[in-house]
C-alpha positions in Angstrom: 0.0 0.0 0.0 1.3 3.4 -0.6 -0.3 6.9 -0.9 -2.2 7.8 -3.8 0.2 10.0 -5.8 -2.2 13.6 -6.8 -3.6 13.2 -3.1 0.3 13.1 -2.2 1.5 15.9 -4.5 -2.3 17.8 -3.2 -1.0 17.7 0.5 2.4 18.8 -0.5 0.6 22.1 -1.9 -1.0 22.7 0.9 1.4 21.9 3.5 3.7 24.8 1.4 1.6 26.9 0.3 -1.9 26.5 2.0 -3.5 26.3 -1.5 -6.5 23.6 -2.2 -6.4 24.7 -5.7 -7.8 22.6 -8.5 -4.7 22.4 -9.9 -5.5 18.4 -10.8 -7.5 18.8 -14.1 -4.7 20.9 -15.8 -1.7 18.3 -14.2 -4.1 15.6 -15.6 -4.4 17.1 -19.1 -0.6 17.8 -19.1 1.1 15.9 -17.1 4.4 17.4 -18.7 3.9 20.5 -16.3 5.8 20.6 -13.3 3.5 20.2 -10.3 3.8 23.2 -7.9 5.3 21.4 -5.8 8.9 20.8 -8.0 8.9 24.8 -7.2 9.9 24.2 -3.9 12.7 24.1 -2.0 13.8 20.5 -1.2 13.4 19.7 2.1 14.6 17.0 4.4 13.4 15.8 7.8 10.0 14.5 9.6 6.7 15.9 8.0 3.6 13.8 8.9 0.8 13.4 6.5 -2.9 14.3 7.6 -4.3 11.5 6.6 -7.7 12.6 7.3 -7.0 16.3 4.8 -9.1 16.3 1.5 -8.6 18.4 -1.5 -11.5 20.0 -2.5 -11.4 17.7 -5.5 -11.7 14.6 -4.0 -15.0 13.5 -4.0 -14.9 13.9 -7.8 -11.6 12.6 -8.1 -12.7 9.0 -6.4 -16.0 9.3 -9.1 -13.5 9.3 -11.7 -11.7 6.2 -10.5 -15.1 4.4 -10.1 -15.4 4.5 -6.3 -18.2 5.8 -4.0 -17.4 9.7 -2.6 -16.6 10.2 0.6 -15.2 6.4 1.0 -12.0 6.7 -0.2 -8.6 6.6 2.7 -5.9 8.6 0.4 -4.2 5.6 0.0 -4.1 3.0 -3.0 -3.0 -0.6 -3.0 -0.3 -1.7 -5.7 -0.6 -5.2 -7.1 2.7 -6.5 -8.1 2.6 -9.6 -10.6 5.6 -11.6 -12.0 6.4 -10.8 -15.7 3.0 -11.3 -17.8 3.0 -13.7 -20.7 0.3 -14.2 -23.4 -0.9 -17.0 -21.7 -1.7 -14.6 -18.5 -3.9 -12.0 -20.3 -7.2 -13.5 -19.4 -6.1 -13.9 -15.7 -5.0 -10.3 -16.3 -8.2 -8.7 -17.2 -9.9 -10.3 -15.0 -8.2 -8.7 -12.0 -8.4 -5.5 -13.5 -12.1 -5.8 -13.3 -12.4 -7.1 -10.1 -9.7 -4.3 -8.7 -12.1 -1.4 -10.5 -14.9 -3.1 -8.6 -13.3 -2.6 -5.2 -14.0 0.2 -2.7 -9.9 0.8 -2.7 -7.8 3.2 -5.4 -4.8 0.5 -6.7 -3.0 0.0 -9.5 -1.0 -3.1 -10.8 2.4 -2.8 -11.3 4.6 -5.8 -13.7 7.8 -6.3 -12.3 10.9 -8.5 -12.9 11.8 -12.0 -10.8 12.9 -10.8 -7.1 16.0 -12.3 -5.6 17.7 -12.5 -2.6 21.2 -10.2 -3.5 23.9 -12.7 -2.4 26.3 -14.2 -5.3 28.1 -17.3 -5.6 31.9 -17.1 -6.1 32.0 -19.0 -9.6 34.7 -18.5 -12.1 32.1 -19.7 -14.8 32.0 -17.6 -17.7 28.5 -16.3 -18.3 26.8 -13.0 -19.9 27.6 -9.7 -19.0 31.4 -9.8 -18.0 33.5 -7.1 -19.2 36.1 -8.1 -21.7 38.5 -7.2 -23.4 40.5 -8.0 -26.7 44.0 -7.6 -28.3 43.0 -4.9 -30.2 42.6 -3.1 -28.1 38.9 -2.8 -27.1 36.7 -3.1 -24.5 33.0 -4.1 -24.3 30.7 -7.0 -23.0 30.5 -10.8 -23.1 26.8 -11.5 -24.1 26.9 -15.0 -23.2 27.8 -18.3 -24.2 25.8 -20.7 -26.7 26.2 -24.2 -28.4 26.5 -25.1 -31.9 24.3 -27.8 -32.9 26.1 -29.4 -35.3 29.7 -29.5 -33.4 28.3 -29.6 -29.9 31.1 -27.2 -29.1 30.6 -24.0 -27.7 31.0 -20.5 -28.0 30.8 -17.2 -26.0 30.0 -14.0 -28.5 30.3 -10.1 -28.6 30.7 -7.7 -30.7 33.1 -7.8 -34.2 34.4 -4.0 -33.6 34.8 -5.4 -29.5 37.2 -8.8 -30.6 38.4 -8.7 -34.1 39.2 -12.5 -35.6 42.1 -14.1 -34.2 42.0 -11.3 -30.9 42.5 -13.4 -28.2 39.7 -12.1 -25.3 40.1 -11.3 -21.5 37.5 -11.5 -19.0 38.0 -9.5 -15.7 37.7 -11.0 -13.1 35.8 -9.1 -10.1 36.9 -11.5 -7.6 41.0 -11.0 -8.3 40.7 -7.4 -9.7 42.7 -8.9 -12.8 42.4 -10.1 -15.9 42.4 -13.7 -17.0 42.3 -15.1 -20.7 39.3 -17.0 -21.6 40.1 -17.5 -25.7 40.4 -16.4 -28.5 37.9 -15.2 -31.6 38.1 -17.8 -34.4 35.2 -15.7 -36.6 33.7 -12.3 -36.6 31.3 -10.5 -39.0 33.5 -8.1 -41.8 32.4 -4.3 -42.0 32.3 -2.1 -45.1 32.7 1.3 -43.4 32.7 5.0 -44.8 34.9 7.4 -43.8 32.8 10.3 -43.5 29.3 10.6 -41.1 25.7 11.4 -43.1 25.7 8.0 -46.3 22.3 7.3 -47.3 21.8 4.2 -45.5 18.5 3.1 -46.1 18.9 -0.2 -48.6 23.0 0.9 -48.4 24.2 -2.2 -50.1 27.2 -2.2 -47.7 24.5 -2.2 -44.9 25.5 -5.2 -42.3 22.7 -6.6 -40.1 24.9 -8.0 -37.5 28.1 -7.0 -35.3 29.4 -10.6 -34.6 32.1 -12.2 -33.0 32.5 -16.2 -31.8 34.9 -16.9 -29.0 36.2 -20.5 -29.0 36.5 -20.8 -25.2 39.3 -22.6 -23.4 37.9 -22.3 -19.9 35.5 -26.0 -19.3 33.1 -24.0 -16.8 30.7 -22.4 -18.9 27.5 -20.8 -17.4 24.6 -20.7 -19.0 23.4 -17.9 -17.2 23.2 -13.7 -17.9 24.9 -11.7 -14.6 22.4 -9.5 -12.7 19.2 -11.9 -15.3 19.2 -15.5 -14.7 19.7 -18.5 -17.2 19.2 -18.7 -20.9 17.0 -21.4 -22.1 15.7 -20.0 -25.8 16.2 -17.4 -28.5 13.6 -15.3 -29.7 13.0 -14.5 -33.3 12.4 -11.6 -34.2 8.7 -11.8 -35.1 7.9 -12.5 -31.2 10.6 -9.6 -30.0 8.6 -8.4 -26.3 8.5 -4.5 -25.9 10.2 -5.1 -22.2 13.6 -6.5 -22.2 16.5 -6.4 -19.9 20.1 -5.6 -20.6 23.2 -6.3 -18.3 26.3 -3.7 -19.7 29.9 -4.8 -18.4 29.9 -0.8 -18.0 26.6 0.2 -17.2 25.1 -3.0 -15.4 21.1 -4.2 -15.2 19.1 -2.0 -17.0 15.5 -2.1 -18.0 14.4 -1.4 -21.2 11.9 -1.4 -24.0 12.3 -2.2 -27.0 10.6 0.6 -29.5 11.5 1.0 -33.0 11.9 -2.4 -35.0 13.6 -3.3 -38.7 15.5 0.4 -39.0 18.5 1.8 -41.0 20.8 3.3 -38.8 24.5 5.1 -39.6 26.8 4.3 -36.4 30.6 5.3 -35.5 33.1 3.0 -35.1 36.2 3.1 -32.7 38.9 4.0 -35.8 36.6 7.0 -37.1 35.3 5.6 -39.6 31.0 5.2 -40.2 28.8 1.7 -41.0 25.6 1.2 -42.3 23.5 -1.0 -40.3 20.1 -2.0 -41.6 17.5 -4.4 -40.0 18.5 -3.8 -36.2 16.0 -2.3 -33.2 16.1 0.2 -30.9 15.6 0.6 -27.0 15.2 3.1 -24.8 14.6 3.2 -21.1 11.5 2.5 -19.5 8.9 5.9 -19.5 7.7 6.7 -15.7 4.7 8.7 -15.9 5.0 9.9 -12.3 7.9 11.8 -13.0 8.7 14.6 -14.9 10.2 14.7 -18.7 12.9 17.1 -17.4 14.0 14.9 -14.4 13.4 11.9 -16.6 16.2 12.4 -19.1 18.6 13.7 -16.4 18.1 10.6 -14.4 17.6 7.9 -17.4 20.1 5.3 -17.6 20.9 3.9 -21.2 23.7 2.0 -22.8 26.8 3.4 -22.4 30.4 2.6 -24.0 31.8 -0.6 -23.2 28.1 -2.3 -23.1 28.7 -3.2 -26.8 28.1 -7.7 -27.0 25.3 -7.6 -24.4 22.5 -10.0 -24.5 19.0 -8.4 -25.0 16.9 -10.7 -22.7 13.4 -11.2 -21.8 11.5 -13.4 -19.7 10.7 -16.8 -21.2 7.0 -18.3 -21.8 9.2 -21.3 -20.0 8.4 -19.4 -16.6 9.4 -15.9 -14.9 12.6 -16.8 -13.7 14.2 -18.0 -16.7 14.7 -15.5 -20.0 15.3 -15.8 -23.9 17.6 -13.7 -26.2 16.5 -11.7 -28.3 19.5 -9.7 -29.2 22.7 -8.0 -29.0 23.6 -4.4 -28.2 26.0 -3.0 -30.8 26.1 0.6 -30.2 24.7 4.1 -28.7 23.6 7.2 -29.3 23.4 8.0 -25.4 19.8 8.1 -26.0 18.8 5.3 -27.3 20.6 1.7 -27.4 20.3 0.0 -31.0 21.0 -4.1 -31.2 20.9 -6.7 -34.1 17.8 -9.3 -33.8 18.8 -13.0 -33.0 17.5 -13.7 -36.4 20.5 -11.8 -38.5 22.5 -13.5 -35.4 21.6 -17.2 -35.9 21.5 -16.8 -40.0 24.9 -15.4 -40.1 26.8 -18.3 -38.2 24.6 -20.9 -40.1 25.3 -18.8 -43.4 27.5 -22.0 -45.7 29.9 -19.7 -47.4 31.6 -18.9 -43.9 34.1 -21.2 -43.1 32.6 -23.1 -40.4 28.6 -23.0 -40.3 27.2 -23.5 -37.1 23.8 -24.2 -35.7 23.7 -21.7 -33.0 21.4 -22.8 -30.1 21.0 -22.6 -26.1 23.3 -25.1 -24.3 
């Protein structure tokens, strides 16, 4: 249970300013407005609600949220439910009905798998380690797949992160050093421009992946994402979920959504130089309605340099504590992230006129 948010920001009026304004219909219509209360200085210390004040809005307030006047405590009870599938619409409906039949303001919130915070010392390698490569870069180990018809397996990132032949480091958090975990036997080619603004749209040097395969010395292999849980299925890119999670060697666990699907886009790479990219999506952190656009962007958190070979992942239909790929992040505008689809991923390695085709698959 937690207070209702406009009865909150209502009390925080008064208690400044003494106002009982109906200030709610114009915050409702435009919720971009600051609320009068951002105005204020910040203040710290103890400051006890009245639970028993009412704006002088209430009563019609509580009509518009399908409740009786005059029965309404200021408070509203928040539903969480594990990731929702397909399968769970019905169910999900169905509560939504009976909650707008109740005498109590709620709302439902979706949130991801809760977990108790300690970690097992493992010197497995599994997604979202920070890596690094003879050439010099450094960037993110999305995670580690088999190949169906070899039954070896192999840990990928990015082609401009580990160039073929590099051989790759993974730091390890529990030495503070770096240890070697193999080297890159294949990674996709680019066809780059030197100078920024080439049409890209059908570019026929446009690449749909940014690939590399690590052949993996190391026998512990997990087949787990840091900061997600464990891989059990790739997602094509016909059944790519709007809410997906990310864990960045730089940036960490982030939340996402996935918003802009099959685009064209020109990105920078580490020489200088410019490639087309055609067929990848783009994600942008998750939109919080209860807080304002300006404080949004200066508090968003996006992909960041060095998240570059992470796994896109989202919870599987297998269950909520187990997750699919999607994708993987290849670059950033600070705004948005953009990723190749598991698609371009899984026909590139199977593609016969590379040296070695594989049949990429979960281990």
């Amino acid at each position: 249970m937690e207070y209702d948010p406009y009865w909150e920001m209502a009390w925080n009026s008064f208690f400044w300013t003494g106002s009982t304004g109906d200030w709610l219909g114009d915050f409702t219509l435009h919720p971009h407005r600051p609320s009068p209360i951002l105005h204020d200085p910040e203040y710290f210390g103890i400051r006890n609600y009245d639970i028993d004040w009412r704006p002088n809005w209430w009563n019609y307030y509580c009509s518009i949220r399908g409740l009786k006047a005059g029965t309404t405590e200021p408070f509203q009870i928040v539903f969480r439910l594990k990731p929702v599938g397909k399968e769970d619409a019905n169910k999900l409906r169905q509560l939504r009905y009976a909650i707008l039949n109740g005498r109590f303001l709620s709302r439902i919130e979706e949130r991801p798998t809760a977990r108790l915070v300690a970690t097992k010392t493992t010197s497995a390698i599994e997604g979202g380690e920070l890596i690094r490569s003879t050439s010099g870069q450094t960037g993110t180990l999305g995670g580690v797949l088999s190949a169906a018809n070899t039954n070896a397996h192999y840990a990928l990132t990015c082609a401009h992160v580990a160039a073929t032949g590099d051989d790759v480091e993974v730091f390890d958090v529990n030495k503070s050093s770096w240890r070697k975990i193999g080297h890159v036997i294949e990674a996709s080619s680019f066809s780059p421009h030197p100078q920024q603004g080439a049409q890209c749209y059908f570019n026929k040097n446009a690449m749909d992946v940014d690939i590399a395969l690590i052949e993996l010395i190391s026998q512990e292999k997990s087949t787990r994402v840091k900061g997600i849980g464990p891989i059990v299925d790739l997602i094509d890119s016909a059944n790519l979920p709007r809410s997906v999670e990310v864990y960045g060697g730089y940036s960490g666990k982030l939340q996402l959504e996935a918003n802009k699907f099959g685009i064209w886009q020109e990105l920078e790479m580490p020489d200088g130089n410019f490639q087309c990219f055609s067929k990848i999506f783009e994600l942008e952190t998750k939109k919080n309605w209860s807080i304002s656009n300006n404080i949004q962007n200066i508090i968003k958190r996006n992909i960041q340099t060095g998240d570059s070979g992470s796994w896109v992942c989202a919870h599987s239909s297998g269950g909520s504590s187990v997750f699919s790929v999607c994708g993987q992040i290849i670059g950033s505008d600070t705004i948005s992230g953009f990723a190749c689809m598991m698609d371009s991923i899984k026909k590139w390695s199977s593609d016969n006129t590379r040296q070695t085709p594989l049949a990429l698959r979960t281990i």
